[in-house]
N, C-alpha and C positions, 0 to 999 in steps of 0.2 A: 474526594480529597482534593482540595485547590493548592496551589504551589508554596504557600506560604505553610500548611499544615503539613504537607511532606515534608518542608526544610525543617518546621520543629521537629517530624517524628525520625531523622538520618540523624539529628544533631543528639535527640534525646538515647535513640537506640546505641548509639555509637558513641557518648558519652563524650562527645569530642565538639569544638564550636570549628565550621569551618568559613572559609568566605564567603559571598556570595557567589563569584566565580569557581570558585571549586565547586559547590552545592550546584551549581547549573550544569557544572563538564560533567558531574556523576548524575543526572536527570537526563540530559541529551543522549548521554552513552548508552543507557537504559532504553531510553524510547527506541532507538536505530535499532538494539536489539530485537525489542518487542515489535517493532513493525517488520523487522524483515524474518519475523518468525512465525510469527501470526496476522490472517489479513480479515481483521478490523471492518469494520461497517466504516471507519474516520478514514478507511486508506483510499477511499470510494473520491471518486472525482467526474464530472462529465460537462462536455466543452462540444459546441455547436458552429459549426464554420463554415464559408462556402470554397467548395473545388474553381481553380481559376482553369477557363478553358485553354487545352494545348498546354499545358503546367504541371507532368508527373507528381510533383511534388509536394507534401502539405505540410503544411509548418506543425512544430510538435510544440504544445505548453513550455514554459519556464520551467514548471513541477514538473513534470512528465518524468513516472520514474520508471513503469509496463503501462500495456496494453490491457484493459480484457475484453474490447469488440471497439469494432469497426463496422458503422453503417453509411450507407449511401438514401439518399431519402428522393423519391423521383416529384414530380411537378405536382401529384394527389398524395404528398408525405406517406409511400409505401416504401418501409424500410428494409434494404438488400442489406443483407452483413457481408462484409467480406471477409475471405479469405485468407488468412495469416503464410506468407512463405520464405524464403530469405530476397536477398536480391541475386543471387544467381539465378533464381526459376522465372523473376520477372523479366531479367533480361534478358533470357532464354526464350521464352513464351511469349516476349511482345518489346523482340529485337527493334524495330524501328519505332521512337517515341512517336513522331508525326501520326503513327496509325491510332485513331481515336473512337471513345465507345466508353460505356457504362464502365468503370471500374467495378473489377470483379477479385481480386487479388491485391494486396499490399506485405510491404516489408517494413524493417526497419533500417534506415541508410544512415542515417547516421544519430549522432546522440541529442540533434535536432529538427532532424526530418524522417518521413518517410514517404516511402515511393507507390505509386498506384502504380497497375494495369488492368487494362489500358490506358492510355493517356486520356483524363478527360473528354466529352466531347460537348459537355454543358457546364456551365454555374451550379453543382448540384449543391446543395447541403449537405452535409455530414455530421454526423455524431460521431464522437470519441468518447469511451466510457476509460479511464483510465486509473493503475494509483498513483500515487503519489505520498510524499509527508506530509501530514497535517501540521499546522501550528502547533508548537511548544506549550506543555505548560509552563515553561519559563515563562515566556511570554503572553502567551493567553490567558493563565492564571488558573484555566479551568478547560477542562477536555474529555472527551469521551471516556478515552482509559483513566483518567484521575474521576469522574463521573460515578463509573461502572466497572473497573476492573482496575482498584487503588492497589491491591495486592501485589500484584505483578510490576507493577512500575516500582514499589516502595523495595520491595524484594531485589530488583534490577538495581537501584540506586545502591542499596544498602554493601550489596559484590561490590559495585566499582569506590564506594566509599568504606568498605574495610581491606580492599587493596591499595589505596592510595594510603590505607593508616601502616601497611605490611602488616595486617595482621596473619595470627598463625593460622597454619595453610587448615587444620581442623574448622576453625572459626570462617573462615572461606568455604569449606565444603559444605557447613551445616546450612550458610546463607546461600549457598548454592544450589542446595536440595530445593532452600524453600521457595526458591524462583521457579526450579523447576516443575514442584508442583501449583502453583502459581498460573505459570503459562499452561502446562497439562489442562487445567480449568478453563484456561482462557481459549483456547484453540477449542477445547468440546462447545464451548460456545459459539464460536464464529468461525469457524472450519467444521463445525457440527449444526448444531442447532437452528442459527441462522441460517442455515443452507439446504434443508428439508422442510416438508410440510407433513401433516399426519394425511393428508388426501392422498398421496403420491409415495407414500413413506413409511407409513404407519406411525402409531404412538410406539417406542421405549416402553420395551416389558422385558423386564428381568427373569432370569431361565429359571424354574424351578423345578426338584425333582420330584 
C-alpha cells in the first residue's frame, strides 16, 4: 500500500474527507507507534567511522535513536564488539582519559555521543549497527511496513483518525482490537520469524494430542 492508497482507504473507511495535513499527523502518529513497538528489518541502520586517537569520544548519527553493537575493527578488519555499560563504570574503570589502548567498553554520554574505554590508542574503524526511523511514507510514498505489513499502519492511522473524528469510545475499541491484532502479526514476524533459523531453532510444529 503507497501513501496515496492509505489516504483513499482512512478517508473511505471513515467516510470523512480530511486534509492533507491531518491525513499525514494520523500516518506519522501510527508509524512512531509501530516502530517503537515493534523492531522492523527498516529500523536497521549501520554507519562506519574512524576512532580519532587520544579522543574518548565518537560522534553518534543524526538518526541515532539505540544501540544494537558496537565494533572495533583492528589493522587485518578482525572485529572486537564491545561492551555496552553506563558512564559511571567507564569512569570508574578507566579514571585517567590520557591512559590509552584498544576500546573494550562504551556508554552512552549523551544524546549525541558516546564514550569509549580506553581512550583510543589508534585511528581504528568502527561499526555502529544502530535503529533508527526510517523515512515516512508521507514522504517516501512507499516503505517497508506499507510494502509488507499495510494492516498495521492502516489500523494505527484509522485510531488516531477516529479519535480526532471523537468518535464513540465502542467504535475506538473495535479499531483498536484491530491494530492490536495487527501488530500481534506483525511482531510474530519480526520479533519472531526474522529472528530464528530452522538450523538453530527448529521448524514451528503445532502440539497435537
Amino acid at each position: 500500500m503507497n501513501y496515496t492508497e492509505l489516504k483513499t482507504n482512512i478517508q473511505d473507511i471513515c467516510e470523512m474527507t480530511f486534509t492533507d495535513a491531518q491525513l499525514a499527523m494520523f500516518t506519522d502518529q501510527a508509524e512512531q507507534k509501530i516502530f517503537n513497538s515493534v523492531q522492523i528489518p527498516a529500523l536497521r541502520s549501520n554507519q562506519t567511522g574512524i576512532l580519532t586517537i587520544a579522543n574518548n569520544y565518537l560522534t553518534l548519527p543524526l538518526d541515532f535513536l539505540y544501540v544494537y553493537s558496537l565494533a572495533v575493527l583492528d589493522g587485518s578488519g578482525v572485529y572486537t564488539y564491545l561492551i555496552n555499560k553506563d558512564v559511571n563504570f567507564i569512569r570508574e574503570a578507566y579514571p585517567n582519559p590520557a591512559t590509552t589502548g584498544v576500546p573494550a567498553h562504551y556508554a552512552l554520554f549523551s544524546e549525541d555521543s558516546i564514550i569509549l574505554g580506553p581512550t583510543p590508542d589508534s585511528g581504528y574503524t568502527v561499526e555502529l549497527h544502530y535503529g533508527y526511523y526510517p523515512a515516512s511514507i508521507v514522504t517516501a510514498s512507499t516503505t517497508w511496513l506499507g510494502d509488507n505489513f499495510d494492516s498495521a499502519l492502516l489500523n494505527g492511522a484509522l485510531i488516531e483518525a477516529i479519535r480526532f473524528m471523537k468518535g464513540e469510545p465502542d467504535t475506538i475499541t473495535n479499531y483498536e482490537k484491530l491494530y492490536a491484532q495487527s501488530i500481534g502479526l506483525l511482531k510474530n514476524l519480526a520479533d519472531g520469524k526474522l529472528r530464528e533459523d530452522t538450523y538453530r531453532s527448529g521448524q514451528y510444529r503445532q502440539a497435537v494430542s
